[in-house]
C-alpha positions as CSV (number, residue, x, y, z in Angstrom):
1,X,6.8,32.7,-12.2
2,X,9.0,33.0,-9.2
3,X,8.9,33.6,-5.6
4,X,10.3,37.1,-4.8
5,X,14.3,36.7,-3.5
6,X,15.9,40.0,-2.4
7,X,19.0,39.0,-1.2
8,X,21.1,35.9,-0.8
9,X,19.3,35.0,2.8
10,X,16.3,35.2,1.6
11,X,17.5,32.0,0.0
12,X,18.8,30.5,2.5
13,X,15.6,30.6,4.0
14,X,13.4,29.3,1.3
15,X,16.2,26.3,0.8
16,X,15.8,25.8,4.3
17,X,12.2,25.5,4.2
18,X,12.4,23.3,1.1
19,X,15.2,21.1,3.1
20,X,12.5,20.8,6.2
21,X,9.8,19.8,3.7
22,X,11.9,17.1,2.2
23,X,12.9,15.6,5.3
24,X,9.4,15.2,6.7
25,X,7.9,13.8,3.4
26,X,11.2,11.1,3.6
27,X,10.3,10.1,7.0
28,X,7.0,9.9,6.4
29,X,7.5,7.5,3.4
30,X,10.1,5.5,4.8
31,X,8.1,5.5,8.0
32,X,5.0,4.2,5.7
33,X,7.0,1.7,4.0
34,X,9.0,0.1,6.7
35,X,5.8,-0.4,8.2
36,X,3.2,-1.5,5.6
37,X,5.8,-4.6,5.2
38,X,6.0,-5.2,8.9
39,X,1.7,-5.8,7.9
40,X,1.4,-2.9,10.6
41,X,-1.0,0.3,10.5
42,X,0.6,2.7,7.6
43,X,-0.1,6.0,6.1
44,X,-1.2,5.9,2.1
45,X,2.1,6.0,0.3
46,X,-0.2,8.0,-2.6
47,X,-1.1,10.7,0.2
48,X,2.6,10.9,0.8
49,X,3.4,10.8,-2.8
50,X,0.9,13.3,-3.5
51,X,2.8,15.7,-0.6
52,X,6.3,15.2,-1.9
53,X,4.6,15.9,-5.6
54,X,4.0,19.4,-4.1
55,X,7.0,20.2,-3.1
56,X,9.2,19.0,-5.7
57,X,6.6,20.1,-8.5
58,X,6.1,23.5,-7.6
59,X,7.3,25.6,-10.5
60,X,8.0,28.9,-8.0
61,X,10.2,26.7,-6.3
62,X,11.9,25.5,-9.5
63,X,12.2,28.5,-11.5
64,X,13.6,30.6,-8.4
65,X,16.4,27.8,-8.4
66,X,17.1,27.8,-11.8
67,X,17.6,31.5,-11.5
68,X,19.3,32.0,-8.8
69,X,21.9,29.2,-9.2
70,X,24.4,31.0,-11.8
71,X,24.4,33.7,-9.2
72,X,25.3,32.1,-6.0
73,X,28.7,32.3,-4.9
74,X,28.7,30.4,-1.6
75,X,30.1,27.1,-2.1
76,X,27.4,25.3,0.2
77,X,24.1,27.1,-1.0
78,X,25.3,26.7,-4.4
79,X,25.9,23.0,-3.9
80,X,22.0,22.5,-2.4
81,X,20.7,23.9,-5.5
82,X,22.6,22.0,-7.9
83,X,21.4,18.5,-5.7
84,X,17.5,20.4,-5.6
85,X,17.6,21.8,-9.9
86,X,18.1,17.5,-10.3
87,X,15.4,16.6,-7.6
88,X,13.1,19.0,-9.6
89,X,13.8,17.3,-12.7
90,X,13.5,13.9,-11.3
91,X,10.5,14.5,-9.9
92,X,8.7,15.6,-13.1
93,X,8.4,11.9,-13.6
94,X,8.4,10.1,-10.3
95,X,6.3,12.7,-8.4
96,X,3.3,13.1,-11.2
97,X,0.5,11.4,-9.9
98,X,-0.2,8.8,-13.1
99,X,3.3,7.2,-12.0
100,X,3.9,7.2,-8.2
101,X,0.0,6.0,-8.0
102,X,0.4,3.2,-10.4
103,X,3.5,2.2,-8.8
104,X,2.5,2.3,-5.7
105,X,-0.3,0.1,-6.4
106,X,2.7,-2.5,-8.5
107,X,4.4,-2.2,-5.0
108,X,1.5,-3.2,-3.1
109,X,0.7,-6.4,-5.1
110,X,4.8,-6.9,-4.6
111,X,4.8,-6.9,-1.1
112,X,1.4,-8.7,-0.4
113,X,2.1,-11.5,-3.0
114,X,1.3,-15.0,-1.3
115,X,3.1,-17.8,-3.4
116,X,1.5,-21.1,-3.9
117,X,3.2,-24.6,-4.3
118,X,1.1,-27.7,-5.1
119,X,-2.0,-25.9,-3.3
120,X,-0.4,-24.5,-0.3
121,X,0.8,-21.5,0.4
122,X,5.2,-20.6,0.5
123,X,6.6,-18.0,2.1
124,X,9.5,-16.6,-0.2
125,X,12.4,-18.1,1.5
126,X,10.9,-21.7,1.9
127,X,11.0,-21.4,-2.4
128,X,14.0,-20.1,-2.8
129,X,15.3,-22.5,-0.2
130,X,13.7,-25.4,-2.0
131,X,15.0,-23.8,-5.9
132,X,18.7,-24.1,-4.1
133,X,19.2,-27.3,-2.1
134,X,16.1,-29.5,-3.0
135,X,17.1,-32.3,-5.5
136,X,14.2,-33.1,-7.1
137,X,14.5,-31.2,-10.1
138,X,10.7,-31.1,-11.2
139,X,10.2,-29.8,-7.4
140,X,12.3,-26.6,-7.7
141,X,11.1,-26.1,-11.0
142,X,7.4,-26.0,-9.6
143,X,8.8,-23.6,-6.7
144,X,10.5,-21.2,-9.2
145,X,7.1,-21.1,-11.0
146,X,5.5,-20.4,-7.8
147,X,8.0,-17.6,-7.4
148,X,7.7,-15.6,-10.5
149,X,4.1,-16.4,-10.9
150,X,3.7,-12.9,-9.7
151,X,5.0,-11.6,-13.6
152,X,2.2,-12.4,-15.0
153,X,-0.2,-10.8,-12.5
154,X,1.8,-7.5,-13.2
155,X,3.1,-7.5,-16.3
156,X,0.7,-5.3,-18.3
157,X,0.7,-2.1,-15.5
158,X,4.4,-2.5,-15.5
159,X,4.7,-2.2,-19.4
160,X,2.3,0.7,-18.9
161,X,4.4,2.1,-16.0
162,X,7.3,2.1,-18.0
163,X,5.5,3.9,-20.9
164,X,4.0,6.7,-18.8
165,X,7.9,7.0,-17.8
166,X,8.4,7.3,-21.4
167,X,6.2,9.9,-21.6
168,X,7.0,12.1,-18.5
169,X,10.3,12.5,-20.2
170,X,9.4,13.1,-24.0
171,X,8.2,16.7,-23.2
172,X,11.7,17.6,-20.7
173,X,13.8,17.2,-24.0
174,X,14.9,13.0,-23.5
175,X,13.7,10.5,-26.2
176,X,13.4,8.5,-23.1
177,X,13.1,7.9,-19.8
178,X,16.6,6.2,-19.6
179,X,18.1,8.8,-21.6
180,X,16.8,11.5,-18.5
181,X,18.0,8.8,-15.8
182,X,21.4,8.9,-17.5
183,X,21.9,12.8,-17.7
184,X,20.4,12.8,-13.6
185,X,22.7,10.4,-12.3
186,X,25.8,11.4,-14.5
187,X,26.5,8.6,-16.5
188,X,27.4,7.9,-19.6
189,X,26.0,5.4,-21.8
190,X,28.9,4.6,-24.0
191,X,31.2,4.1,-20.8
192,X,28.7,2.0,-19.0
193,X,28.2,-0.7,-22.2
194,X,32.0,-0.1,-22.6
195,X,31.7,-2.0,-19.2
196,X,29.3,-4.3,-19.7
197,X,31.5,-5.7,-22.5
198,X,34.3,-5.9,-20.8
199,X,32.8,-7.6,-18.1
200,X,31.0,-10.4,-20.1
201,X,34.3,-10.6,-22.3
202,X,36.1,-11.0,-19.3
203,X,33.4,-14.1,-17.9
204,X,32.7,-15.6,-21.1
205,X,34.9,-18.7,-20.7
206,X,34.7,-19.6,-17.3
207,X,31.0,-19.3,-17.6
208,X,30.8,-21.2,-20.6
209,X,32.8,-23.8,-18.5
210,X,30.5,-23.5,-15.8
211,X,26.9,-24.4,-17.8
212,X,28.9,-27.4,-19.2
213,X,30.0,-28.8,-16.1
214,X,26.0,-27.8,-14.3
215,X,25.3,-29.7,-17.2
216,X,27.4,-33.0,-16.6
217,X,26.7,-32.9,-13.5
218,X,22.9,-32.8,-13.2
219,X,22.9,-34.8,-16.1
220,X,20.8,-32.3,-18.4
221,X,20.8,-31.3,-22.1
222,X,19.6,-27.5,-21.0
223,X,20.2,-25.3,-17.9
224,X,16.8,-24.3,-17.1
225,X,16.3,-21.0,-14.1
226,X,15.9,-23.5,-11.3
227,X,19.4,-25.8,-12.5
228,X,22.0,-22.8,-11.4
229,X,21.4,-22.2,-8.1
230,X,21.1,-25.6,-7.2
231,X,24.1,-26.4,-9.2
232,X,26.3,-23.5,-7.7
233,X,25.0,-24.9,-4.2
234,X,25.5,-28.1,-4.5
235,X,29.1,-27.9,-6.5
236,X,30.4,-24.9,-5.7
237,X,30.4,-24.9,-1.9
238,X,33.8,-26.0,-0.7
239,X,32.5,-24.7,2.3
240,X,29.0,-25.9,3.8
241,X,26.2,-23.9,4.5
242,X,26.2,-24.9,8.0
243,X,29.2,-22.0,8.5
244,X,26.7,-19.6,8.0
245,X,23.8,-20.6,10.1
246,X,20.7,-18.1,10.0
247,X,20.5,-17.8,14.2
248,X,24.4,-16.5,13.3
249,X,24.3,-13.8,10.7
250,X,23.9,-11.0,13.0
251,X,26.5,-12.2,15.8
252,X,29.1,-12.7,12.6
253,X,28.2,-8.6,12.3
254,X,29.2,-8.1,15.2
255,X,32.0,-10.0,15.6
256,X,33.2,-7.6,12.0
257,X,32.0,-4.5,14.0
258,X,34.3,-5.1,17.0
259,X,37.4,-5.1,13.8
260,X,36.3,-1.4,13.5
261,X,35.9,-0.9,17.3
262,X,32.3,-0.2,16.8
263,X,29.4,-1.5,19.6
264,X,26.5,-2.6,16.9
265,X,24.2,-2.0,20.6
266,X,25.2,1.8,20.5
267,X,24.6,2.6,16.5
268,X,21.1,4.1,16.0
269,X,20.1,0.4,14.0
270,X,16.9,-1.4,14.4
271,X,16.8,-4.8,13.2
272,X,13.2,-7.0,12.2
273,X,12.8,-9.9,10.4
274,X,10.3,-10.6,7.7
275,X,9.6,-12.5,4.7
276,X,10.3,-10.0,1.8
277,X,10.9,-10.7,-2.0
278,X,14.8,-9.6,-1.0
279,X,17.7,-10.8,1.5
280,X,17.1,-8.1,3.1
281,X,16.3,-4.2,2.6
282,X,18.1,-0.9,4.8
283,X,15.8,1.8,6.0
284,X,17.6,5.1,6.8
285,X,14.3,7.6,8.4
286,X,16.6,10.2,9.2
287,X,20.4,10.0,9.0
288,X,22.7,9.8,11.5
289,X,20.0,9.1,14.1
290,X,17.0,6.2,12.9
291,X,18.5,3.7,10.8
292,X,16.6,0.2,10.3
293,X,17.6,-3.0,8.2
294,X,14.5,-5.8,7.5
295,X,16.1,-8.9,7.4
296,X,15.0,-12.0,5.7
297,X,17.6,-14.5,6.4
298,X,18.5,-18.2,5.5
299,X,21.3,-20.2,6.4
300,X,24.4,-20.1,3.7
301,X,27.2,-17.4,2.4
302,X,25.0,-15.8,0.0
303,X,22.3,-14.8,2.5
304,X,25.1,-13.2,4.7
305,X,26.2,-11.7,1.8
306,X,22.8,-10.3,1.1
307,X,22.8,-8.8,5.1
308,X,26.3,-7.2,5.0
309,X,25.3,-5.4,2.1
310,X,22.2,-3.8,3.7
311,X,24.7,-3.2,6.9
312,X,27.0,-1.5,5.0
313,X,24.0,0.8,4.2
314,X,23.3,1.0,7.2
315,X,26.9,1.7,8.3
316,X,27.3,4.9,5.6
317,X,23.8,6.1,7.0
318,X,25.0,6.2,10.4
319,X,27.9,8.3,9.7
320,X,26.5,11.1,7.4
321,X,27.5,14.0,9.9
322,X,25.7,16.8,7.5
323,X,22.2,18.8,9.3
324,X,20.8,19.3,5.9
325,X,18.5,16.4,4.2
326,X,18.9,17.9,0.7
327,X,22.7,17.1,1.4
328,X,22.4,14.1,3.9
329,X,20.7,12.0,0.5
330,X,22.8,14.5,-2.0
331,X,24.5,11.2,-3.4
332,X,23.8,8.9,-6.6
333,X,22.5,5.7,-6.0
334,X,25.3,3.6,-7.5
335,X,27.3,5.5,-4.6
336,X,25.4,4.7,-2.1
337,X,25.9,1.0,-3.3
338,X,29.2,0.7,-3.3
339,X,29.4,2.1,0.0
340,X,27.0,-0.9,0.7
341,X,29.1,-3.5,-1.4
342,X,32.5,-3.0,0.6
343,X,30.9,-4.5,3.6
344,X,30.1,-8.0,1.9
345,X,33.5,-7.8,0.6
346,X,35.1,-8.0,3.8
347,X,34.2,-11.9,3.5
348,X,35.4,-13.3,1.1
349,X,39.6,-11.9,2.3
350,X,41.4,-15.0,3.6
351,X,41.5,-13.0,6.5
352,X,38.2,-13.0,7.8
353,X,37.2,-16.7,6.7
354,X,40.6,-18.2,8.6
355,X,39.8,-15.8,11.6
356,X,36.3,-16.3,11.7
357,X,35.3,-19.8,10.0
358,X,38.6,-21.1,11.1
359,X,39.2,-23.2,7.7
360,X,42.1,-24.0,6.1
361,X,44.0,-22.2,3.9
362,X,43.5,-25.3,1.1
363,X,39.7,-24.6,1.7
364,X,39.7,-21.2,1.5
365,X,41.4,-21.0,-2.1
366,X,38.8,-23.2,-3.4
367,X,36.2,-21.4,-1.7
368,X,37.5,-17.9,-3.5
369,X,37.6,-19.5,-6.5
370,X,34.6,-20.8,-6.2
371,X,33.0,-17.1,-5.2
372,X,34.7,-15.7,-8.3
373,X,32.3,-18.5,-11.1
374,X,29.7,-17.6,-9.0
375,X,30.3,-14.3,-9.5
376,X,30.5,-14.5,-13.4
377,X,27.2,-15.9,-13.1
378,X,25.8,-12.4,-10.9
379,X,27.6,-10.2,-13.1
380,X,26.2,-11.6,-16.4
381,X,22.7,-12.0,-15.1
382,X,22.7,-8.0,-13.8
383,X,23.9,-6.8,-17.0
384,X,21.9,-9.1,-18.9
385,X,19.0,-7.8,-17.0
386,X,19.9,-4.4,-17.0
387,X,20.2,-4.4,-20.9
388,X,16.6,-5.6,-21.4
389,X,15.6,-3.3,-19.4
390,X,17.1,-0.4,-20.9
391,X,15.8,-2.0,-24.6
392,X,12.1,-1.9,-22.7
393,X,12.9,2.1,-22.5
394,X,13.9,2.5,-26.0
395,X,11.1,0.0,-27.5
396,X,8.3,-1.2,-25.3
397,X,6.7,-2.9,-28.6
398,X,6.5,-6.5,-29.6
399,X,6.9,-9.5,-27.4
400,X,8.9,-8.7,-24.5
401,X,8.9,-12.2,-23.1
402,X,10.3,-13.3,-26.6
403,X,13.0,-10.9,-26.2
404,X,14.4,-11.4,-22.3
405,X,14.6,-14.8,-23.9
406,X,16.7,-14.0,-26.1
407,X,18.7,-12.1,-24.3
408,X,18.9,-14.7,-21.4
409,X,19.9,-17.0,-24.3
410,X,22.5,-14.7,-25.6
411,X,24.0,-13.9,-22.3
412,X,23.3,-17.0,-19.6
413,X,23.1,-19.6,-22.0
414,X,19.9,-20.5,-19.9
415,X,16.7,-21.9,-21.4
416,X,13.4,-20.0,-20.1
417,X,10.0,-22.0,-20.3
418,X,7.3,-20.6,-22.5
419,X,4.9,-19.9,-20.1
420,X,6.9,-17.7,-17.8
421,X,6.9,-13.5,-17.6
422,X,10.3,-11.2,-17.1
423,X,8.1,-9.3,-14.9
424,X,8.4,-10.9,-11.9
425,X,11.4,-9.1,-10.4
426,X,10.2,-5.9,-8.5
427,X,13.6,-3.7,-9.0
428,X,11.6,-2.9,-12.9
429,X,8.8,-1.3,-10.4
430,X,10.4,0.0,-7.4
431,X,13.5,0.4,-8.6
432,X,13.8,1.8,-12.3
433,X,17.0,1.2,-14.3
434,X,18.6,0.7,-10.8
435,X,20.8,-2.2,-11.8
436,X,23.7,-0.6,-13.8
437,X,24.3,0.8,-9.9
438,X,25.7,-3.0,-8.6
439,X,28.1,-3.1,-11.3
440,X,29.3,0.1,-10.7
441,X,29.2,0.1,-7.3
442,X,31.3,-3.4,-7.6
443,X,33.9,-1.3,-9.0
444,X,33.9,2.0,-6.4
445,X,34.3,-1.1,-3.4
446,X,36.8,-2.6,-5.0
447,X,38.8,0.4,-6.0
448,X,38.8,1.6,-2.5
449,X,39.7,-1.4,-1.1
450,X,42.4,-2.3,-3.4
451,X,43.7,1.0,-2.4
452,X,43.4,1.1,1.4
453,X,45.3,-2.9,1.3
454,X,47.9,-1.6,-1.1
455,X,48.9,2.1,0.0
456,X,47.4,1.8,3.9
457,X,47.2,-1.5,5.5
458,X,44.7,-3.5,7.1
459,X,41.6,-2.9,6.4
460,X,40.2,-5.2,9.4
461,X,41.3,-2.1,10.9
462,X,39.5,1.2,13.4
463,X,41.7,3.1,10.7
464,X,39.8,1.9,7.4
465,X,36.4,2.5,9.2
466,X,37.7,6.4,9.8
467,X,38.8,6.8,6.7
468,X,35.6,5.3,4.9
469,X,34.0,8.1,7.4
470,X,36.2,10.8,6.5
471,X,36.8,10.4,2.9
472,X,33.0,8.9,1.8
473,X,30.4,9.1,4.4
474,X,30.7,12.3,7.2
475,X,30.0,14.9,4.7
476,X,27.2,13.1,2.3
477,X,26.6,14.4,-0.9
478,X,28.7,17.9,0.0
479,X,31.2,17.0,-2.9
480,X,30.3,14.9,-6.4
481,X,31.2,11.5,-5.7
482,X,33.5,11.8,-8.3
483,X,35.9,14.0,-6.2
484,X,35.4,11.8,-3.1
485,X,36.3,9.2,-5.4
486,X,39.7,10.6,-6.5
487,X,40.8,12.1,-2.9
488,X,40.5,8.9,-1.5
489,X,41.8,6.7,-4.1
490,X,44.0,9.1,-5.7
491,X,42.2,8.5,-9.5
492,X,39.0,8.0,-11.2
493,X,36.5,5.4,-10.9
494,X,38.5,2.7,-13.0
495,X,37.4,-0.9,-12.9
496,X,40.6,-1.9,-13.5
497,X,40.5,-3.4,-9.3
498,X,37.2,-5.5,-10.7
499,X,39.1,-6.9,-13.6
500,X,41.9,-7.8,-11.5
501,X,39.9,-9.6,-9.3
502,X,38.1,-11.7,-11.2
503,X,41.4,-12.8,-13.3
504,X,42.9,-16.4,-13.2
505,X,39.3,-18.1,-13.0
């Protein structure tokens, strides 16, 4: 079954049309989205859902794309049905009605969850706030209860989500859904835990040295889920939180912006605040033009951190110069996050914390130092995460609680209490084996900014914002990343800039 194509713009009209339908569906969504946290009126994300599940499902659309893609000759038309031929076979998961519904009911209870402490009720940021800086230890372990009390409300229709996943897949030719997500987004398997190994080789001792000295410090046999963060707070923060006051994140934004001549007041970004379960989440309802970033800040480096990422979203977004939408979002997701993760990078150079903070140099190489355990403990906790979650894919049987302990044992050397649930992080609802994306997106960053200081210059510079323009973001997802990639870095994606960095701990 096929629609009837006569001649090559006849196809360019039906892409077109497809293109159109697309866009409107991703505005509406976002649109829906953006406002349903903002507790505003929104449109039924299922309605939308069941829209998009027209579109993308439509088997005249997909077989006339299958067919006429070895035929095409045109560079651009044959790029739009490659990007469409992967939407298609996405969306024989995500777009059936069994999964977006039950996920969009998961992301519902998400958003709408209403924490409570000791009989009140917590907003997000007061627990996490408390699970950082509060030193009464039974306290933040109440709060991070509080917190993740939402796992065991979900944890059944997310097992069940990720089965249905399963079984979307099965019948496409994938043992699994993580199997399909690997062939969509071009990734190998073997590569990626090749990685992950070297990665937690590479952290193993200093983070071993770190538990011992939370340890010693808070005077504790075990590190329990609410010890770390208060322990990296309180011991590894050569530099106080009150550099980084909330009222201050977007002005220090700014103050970056003006590096890159850029005039935050004439970029097509709206900013809100709101308590969401993330520092903070970017919006893009139609690139190049309406771009919005929720915030949800606190005082301290990692909540800045949290906002330049988005604004490095944000940033990329803005400067996507392509009319079509198939195009405009042609990218991979762990793309699109390293795009994101240069931004945040930007503070921890010497640079910007002598320029800015105006701190000593003495201070500052402590501080780095200090950024690079806490790092071990981010990269060991996304991978660590990232494996369960890709074991929950390949076996969803037996005691999954039982085995995230395990693996948090394995990997964090933390001690999880018995009465807790691994479901409490959204990103295994609204964001499905998403996480491999931070690591590799660490890498892309710091590849390209390794580069840029190395072969270039500054990259506090109007010339590193062009070139992140010309060589990543103008022309979207026109080229594979991977060519993008090599143009502007002159090689693959190698992590050997990662590694680099996080030597000499």
């Amino acid at each position: 079954m096929k629609i009837q194509i006569n001649n090559q713009e006849d196809l360019i009209n039906l892409v077109e049309q497809i293109d159109n339908q697309l866009k409107e569906n991703f505005f509406q969504r976002a649109t829906s989205y953006w406002n349903q946290i903002l507790k505003k009126a929104y449109k039924d994300p299922n309605l939308i859902d069941e829209e998009r599940s027209i579109i993308l499902l439509n088997p005249e659309y997909r077989f006339t794309v299958e067919d006429w893609l070895p035929k095409v000759e045109d560079n651009l038309l044959k790029r739009k049905l490659e990007l469409l031929k992967q939407e298609f076979l996405r969306a024989r998961v995500s777009s059936e009605p069994e999964v977006f519904a039950l996920k969009n009911k998961l992301d519902y209870q998400i958003i709408n969850f209403a924490p409570e402490l000791n009989g009140k009720k917590f907003t997000r940021s007061e627990l996490y706030n408390i699970i950082e800086k509060d030193d009464d230890r039974i306290l933040r372990e109440k709060a991070w209860k509080a917190l993740t009390e939402l796992g065991k409300e979900i944890e059944c229709e997310v097992v069940l989500l990720c089965d249905l996943r399963n079984q979307k897949a099965l019948p496409l030719g994938y043992k699994n859904y993580s199997d399909l997500c690997f062939y969509l987004e071009n990734l190998s398997k073997e590569k990626l835990f090749d990685l992950f190994e070297q990665i937690l080789d590479l952290t193993e001792e200093p983070y071993k040295k770190l538990i011992a000295d939370c340890k010693e410090k808070l005077s504790i046999d075990k590190v329990s889920p609410w010890d770390i963060k208060y322990y990296q707070h309180k011991y590894l923060t050569s530099v106080s939180d009150s550099y980084f006051p909330k009222e201050e994140i977007i002005k220090s934004i700014e103050h970056l912006f003006k590096k890159f001549n850029l005039d935050m007041s004439k970029l097509p970004i709206k900013v809100e605040y709101c308590d969401i379960p993330y520092g903070g989440i970017s919006l893009t309802l139609e690139t190049g033009k309406d771009v919005r970033v929720l915030a949800n800040p606190q005082e301290g480096y990692n909540w800045y951190e949290f906002l330049y990422h988005e604004f490095g979203h944000a940033i990329h977004n803005c400067f996507i110069q392509v009319p079509s939408f198939i195009i405009a979002t042609g990218e991979p997701d762990y793309f699109k996050e390293g795009m994101a993760c240069i931004f945040p990078k930007f503070m921890a150079e010497k640079y910007w914390l002598e320029e800015y903070l105006k701190i000593s140099p003495e201070v500052i190489n402590e501080f780095i130092l200090q950024n690079k355990l806490k790092n071990c403990y981010w990269y060991r906790r996304v991978i660590n995460d990232c494996l369960f979650e890709y074991s929950i894919y390949n076996n969803p049987e037996g005691n999954l609680n039982n085995r995230y302990k395990e693996f948090v044992t394995k990997n964090l050397f933390i001690e999880l209490p018995d009465d807790f649930s691994w479901a409490y992080d959204p990103v295994y609802t609204t964001h499905p084996l998403y996480l491999q994306n931070y690591i590799l997106a660490d890498v892309i960053a710091y590849q390209t900014i390794n580069y840029y200081k190395e072969k270039r210059g500054n990259i506090f510079s109007p010339e590193f914002l062009e070139f992140l323009k010309e060589k990543y973001y103008k022309d979207g997802g026109l080229k594979p990343w991977e060519e993008k990639l090599s143009d502007a870095t002159g090689t693959k994606l190698k992590a050997e800039s990662l590694i680099k960095t996080m030597e000499n701990i």
